[in-house]
DOZABA-584015 format. One record per atom (N, C-alpha, C): residue number from 1; x, y, z. Coordinates in nm, 2 decimals, padded with zeros to 4 digits. Each point is the difference from the previous one (the first is absolute). Layout:
+------+--------+--------+--------+
! lonu !      u !      v !      w !
+------+--------+--------+--------+
!  NUM !      X !      Y !      Z !
...
+------+--------+--------+--------+
This chain:
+------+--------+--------+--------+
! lonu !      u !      v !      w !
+------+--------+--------+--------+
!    1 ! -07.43 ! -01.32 !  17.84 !
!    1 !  00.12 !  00.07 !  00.00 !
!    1 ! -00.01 !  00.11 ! -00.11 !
!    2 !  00.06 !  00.13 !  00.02 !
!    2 ! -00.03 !  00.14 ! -00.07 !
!    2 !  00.16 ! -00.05 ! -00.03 !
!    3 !  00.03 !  00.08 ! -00.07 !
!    3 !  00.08 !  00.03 ! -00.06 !
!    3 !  00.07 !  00.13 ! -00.11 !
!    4 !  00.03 !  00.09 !  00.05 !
!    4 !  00.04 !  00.12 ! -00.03 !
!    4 !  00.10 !  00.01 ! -00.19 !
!    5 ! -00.09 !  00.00 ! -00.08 !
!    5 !  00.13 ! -00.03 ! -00.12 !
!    5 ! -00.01 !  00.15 ! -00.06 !
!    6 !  00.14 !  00.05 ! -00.07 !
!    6 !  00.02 !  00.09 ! -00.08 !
!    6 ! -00.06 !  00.03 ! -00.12 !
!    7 !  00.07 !  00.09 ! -00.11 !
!    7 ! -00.11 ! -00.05 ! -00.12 !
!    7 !  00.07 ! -00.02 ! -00.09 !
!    8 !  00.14 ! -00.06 !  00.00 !
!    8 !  00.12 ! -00.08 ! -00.05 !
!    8 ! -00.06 ! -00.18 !  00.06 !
!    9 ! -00.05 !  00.02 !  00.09 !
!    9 ! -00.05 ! -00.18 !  00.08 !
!    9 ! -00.14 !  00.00 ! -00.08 !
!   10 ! -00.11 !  00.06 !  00.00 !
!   10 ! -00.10 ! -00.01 ! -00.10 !
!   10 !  00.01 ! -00.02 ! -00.10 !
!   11 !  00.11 !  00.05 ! -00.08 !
!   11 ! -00.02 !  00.01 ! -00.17 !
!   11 !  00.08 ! -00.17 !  00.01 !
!   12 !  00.12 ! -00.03 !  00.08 !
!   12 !  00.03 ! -00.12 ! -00.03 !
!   12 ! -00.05 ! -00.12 !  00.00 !
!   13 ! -00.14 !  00.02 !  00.10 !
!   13 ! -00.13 ! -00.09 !  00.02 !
!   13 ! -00.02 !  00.01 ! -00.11 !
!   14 ! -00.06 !  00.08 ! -00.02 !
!   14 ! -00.14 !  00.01 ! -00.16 !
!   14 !  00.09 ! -00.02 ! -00.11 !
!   15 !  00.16 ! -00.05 ! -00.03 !
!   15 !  00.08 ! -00.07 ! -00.11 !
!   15 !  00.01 ! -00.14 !  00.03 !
!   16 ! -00.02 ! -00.01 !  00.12 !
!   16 !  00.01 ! -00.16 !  00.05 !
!   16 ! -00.19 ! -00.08 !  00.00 !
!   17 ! -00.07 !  00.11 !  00.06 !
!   17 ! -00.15 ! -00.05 ! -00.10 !
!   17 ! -00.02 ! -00.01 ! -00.08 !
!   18 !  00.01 !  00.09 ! -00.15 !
!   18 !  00.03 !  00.00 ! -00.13 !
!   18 !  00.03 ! -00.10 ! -00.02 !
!   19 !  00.05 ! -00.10 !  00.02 !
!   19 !  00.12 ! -00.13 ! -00.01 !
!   19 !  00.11 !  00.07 ! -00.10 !
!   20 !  00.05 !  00.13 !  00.00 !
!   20 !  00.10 !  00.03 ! -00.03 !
!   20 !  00.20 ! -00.07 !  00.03 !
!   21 ! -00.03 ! -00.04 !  00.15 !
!   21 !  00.10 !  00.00 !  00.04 !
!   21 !  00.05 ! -00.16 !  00.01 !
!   22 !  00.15 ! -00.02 ! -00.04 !
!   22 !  00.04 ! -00.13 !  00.11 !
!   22 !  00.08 !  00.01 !  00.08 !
!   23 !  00.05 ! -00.10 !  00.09 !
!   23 !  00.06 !  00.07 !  00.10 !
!   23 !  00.10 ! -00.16 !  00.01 !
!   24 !  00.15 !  00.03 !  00.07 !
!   24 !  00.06 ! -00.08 !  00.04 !
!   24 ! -00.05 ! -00.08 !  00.12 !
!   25 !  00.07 ! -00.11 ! -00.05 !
!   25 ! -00.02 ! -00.11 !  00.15 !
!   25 !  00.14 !  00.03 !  00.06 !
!   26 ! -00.01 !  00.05 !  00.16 !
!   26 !  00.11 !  00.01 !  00.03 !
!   26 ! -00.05 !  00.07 !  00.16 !
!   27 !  00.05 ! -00.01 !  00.10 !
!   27 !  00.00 !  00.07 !  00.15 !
!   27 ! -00.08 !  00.13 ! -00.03 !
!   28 !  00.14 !  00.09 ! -00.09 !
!   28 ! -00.05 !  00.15 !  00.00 !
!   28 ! -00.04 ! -00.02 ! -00.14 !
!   29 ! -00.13 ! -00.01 ! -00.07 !
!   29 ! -00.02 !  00.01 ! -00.15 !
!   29 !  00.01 !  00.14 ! -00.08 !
!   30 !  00.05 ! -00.01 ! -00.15 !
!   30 !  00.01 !  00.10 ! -00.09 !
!   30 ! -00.14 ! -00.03 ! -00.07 !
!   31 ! -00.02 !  00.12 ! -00.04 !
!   31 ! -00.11 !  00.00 ! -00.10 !
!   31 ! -00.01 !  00.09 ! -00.11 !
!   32 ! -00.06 ! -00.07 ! -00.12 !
!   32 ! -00.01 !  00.07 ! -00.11 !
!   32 ! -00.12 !  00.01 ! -00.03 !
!   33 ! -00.01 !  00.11 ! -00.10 !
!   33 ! -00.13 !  00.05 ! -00.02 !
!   33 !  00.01 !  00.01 ! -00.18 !
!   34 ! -00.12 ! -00.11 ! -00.06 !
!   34 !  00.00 !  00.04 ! -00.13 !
!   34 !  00.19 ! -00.04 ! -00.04 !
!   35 !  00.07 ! -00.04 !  00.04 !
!   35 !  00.11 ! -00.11 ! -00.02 !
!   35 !  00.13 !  00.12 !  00.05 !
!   36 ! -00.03 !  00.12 !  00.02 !
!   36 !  00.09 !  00.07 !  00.08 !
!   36 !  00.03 ! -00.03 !  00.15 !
!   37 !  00.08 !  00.00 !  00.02 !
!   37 !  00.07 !  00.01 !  00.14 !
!   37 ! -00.03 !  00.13 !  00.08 !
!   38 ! -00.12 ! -00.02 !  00.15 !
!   38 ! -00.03 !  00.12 !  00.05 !
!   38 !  00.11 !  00.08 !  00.07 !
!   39 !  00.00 !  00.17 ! -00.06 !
!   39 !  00.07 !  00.03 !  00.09 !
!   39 !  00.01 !  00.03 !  00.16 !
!   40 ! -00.08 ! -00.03 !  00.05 !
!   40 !  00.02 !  00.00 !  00.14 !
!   40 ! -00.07 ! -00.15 !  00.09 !
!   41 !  00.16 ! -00.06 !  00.02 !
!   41 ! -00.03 ! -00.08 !  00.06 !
!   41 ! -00.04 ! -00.01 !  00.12 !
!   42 !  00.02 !  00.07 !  00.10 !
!   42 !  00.00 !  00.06 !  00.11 !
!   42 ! -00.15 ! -00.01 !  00.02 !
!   43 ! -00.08 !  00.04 ! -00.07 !
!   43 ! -00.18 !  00.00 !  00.01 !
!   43 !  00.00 ! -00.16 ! -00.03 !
!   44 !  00.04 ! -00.06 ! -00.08 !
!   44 ! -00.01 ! -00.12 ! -00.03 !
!   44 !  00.01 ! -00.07 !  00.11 !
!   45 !  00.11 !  00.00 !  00.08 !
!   45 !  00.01 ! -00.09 !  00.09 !
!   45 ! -00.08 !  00.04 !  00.09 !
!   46 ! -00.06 !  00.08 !  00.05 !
!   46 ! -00.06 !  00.10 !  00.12 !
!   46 ! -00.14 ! -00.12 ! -00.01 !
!   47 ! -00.06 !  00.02 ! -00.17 !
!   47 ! -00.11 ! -00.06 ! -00.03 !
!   47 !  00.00 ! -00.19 !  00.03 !
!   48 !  00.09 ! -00.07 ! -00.04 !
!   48 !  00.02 ! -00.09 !  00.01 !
!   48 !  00.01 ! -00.07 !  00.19 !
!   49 !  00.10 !  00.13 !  00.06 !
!   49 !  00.00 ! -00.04 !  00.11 !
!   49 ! -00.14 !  00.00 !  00.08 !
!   50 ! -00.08 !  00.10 ! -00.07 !
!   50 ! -00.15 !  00.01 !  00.10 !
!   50 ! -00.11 ! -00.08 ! -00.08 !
!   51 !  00.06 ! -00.12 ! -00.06 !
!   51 ! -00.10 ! -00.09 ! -00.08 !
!   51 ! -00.10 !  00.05 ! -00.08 !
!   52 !  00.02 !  00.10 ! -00.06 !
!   52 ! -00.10 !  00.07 ! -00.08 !
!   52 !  00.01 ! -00.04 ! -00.17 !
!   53 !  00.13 ! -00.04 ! -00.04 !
!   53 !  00.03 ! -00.06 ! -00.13 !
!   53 !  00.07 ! -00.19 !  00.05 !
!   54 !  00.03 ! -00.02 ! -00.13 !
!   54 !  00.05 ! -00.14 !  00.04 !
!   54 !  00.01 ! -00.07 ! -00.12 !
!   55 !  00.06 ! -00.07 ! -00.05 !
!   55 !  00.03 ! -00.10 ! -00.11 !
!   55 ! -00.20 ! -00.12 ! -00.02 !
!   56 ! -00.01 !  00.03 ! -00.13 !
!   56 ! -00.09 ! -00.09 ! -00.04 !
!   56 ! -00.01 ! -00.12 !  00.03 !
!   57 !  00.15 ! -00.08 ! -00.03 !
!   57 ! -00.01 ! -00.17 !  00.04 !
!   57 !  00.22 !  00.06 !  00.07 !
!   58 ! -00.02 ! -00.13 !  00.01 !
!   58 !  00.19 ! -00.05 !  00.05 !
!   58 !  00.07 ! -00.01 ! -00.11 !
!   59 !  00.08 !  00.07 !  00.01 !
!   59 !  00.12 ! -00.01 ! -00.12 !
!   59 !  00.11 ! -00.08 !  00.04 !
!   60 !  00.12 !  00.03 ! -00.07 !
!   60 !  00.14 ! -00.01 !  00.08 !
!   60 !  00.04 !  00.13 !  00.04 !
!   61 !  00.09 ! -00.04 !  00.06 !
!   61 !  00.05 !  00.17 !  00.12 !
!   61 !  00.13 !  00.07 ! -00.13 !
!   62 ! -00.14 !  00.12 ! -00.05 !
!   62 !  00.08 !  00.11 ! -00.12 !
!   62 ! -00.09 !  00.00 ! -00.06 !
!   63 ! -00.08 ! -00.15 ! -00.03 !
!   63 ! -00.07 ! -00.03 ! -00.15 !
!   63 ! -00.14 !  00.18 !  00.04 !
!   64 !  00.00 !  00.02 ! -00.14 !
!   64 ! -00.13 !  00.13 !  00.01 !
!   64 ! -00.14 ! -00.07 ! -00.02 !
!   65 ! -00.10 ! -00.02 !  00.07 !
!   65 ! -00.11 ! -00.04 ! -00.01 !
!   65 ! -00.13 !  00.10 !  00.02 !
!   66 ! -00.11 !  00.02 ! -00.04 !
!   66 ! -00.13 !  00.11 !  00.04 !
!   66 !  00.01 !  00.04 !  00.06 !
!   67 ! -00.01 !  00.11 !  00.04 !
!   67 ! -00.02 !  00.05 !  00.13 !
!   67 ! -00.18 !  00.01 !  00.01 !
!   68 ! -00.03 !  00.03 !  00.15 !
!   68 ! -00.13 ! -00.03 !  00.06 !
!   68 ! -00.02 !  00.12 !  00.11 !
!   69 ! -00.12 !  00.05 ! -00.01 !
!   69 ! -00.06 !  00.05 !  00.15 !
!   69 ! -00.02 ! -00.09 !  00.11 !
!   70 !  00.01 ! -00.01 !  00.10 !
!   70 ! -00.04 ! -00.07 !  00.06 !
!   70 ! -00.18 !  00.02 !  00.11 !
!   71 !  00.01 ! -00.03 !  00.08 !
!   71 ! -00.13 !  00.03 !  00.04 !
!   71 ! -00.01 !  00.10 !  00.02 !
!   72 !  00.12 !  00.00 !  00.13 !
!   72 !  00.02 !  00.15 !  00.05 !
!   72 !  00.03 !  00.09 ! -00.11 !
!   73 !  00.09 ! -00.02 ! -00.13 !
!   73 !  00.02 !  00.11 ! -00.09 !
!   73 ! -00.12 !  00.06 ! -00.05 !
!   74 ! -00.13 ! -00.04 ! -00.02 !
!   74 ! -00.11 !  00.03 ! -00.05 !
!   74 ! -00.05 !  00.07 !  00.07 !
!   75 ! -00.02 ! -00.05 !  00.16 !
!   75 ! -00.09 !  00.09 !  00.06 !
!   75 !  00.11 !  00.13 !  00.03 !
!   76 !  00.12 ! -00.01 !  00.05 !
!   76 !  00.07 !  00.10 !  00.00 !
!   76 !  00.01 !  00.15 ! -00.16 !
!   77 !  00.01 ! -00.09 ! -00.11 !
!   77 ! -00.07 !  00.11 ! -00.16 !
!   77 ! -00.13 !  00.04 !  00.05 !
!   78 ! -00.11 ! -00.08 !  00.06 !
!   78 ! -00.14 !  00.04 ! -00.01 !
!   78 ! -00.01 !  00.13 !  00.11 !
!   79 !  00.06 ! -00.05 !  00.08 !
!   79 !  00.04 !  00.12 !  00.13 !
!   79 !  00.02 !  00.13 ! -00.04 !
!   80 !  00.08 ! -00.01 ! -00.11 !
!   80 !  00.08 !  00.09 ! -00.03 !
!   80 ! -00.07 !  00.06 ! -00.10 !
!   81 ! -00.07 ! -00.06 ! -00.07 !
!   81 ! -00.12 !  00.05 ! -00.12 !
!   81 ! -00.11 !  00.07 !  00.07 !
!   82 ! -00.02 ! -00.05 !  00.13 !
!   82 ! -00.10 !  00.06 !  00.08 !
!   82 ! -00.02 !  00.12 !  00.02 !
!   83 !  00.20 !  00.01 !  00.12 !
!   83 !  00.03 !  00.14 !  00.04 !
!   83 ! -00.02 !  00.10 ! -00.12 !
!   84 !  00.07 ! -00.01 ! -00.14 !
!   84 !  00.07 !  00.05 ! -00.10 !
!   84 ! -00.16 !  00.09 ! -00.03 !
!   85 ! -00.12 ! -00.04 ! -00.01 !
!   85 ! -00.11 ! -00.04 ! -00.04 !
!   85 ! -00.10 !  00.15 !  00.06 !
+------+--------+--------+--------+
């Protein structure tokens, strides 16, 4: 799967690689970066919805836990490091 990301969806990858970020357990997750609250959630959910980020372990639903690349999140940054490249 390709996947087309911005370079607002890139940089939020490479804060969620960094292990900068955590993210809520919740349907639509919030996430913070470095303990701020991201301003655009909107990318957040976009990312979450196409399984590219995701919670480290199970929380409770709100609790803030790691946030993670996921498989696809990696090869989708690598993709994107490629094009960039």
């Amino acid at each position: 799967m390709t996947t087309e990301l911005n370079h607002r969806e890139r940089a939020t990858l490479r804060a969620v690689a960094g292990g900068h970020a955590e993210i809520s357990c919740s349907c639509e997750p919030d996430l913070f970066i470095d303990g701020l609250s991201c301003c655009d959630q909107s990318t957040v959910h976009r990312l979450a919805r196409l399984g590219l980020i995701a919670p480290a372990r199970p929380g409770k639903c709100g609790e803030r836990v790691p946030a993670v690349l996921t498989g696809a999140g990696s090869l989708a940054l690598g993709e994107a490091f490629a094009v960039a490249a």
